[in-house]
N, C-alpha and C positions, 0 to 999 in steps of 0.2 A: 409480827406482833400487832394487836388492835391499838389503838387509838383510845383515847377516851372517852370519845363521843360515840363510838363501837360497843362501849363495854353497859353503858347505860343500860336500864331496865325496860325503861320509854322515852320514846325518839320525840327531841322538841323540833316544835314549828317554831321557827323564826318569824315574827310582823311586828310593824307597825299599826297599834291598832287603837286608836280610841276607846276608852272606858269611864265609865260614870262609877262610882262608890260611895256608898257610907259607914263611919267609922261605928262600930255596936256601940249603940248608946246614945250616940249623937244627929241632932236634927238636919243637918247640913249636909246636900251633898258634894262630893270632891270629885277632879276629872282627873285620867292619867293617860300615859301611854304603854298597853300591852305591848313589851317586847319578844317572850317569848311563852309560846304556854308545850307543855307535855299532860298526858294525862292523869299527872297526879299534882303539878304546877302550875301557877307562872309569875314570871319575872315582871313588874311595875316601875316605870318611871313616875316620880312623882316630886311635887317643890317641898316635901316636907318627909321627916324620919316620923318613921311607925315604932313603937315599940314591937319587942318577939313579944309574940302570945295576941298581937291587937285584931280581932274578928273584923272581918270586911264583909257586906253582902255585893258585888258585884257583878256591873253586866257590860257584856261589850257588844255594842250594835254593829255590825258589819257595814259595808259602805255599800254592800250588793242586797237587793231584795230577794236572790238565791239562795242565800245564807243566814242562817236561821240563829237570833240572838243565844249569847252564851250567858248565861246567869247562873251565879253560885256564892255558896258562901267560904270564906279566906281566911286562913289561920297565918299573919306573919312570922314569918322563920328569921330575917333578918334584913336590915337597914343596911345600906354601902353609900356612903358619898360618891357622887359623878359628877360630870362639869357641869358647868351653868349651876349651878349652887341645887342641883336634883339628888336628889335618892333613887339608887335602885333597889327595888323592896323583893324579894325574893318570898314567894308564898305557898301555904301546902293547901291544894281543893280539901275541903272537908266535905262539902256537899254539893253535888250540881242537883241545880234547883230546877223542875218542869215550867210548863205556862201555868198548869195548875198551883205553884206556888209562888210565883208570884202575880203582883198585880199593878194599876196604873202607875201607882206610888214607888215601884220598886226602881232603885232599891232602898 
């Protein structure tokens, strides 16, 4: 019998990964920790709850000059309370963004 991490569509990466965002709308940006991405997700630690539906433009810098930044834009699917008074935000890609879209200011 499979498993459920077998039966998946697309296989996620597990990391720990630094990411910078800002919320549509808003001037300010916010930092999280990528915990996992698939290629149609990924999962965000964050010190505050998102509403579903809340647009993210996000990118996550690599710690390696190999690896080439992730930038895109985020539809939240849902908020989960976790320790330390965090959020795990669970998100769907709606658009992975080129260099060509974005720019110094991003996101």
């Amino acid at each position: 019998m499979l498993d459920y991490a077998e039966k998946r569509d697309f296989v996620r990466m597990e990391m720990d990964c630094p990411a910078r965002f800002r919320i549509s709308g808003q001037p300010q940006l916010a930092t999280g920790i990528v915990r996992n991405l698939s290629s149609s997700g990924l999962l965000l630690e964050f010190d505050q709850e998102l509403a579903t539906g809340t647009e993210l433009a996000l990118e996550i810098l690599p710690g390696k000059s190999i690896t080439p930044p992730f930038a895109a834009i985020l539809s939240v699917i849902r908020s989960s309370p976790i320790e330390h008074a965090n959020f795990s935000i669970a998100c769907a890609i709606e658009r992975i963004l080129g260099e060509k879209d974005t720019g110094p200011d991003f996101p």
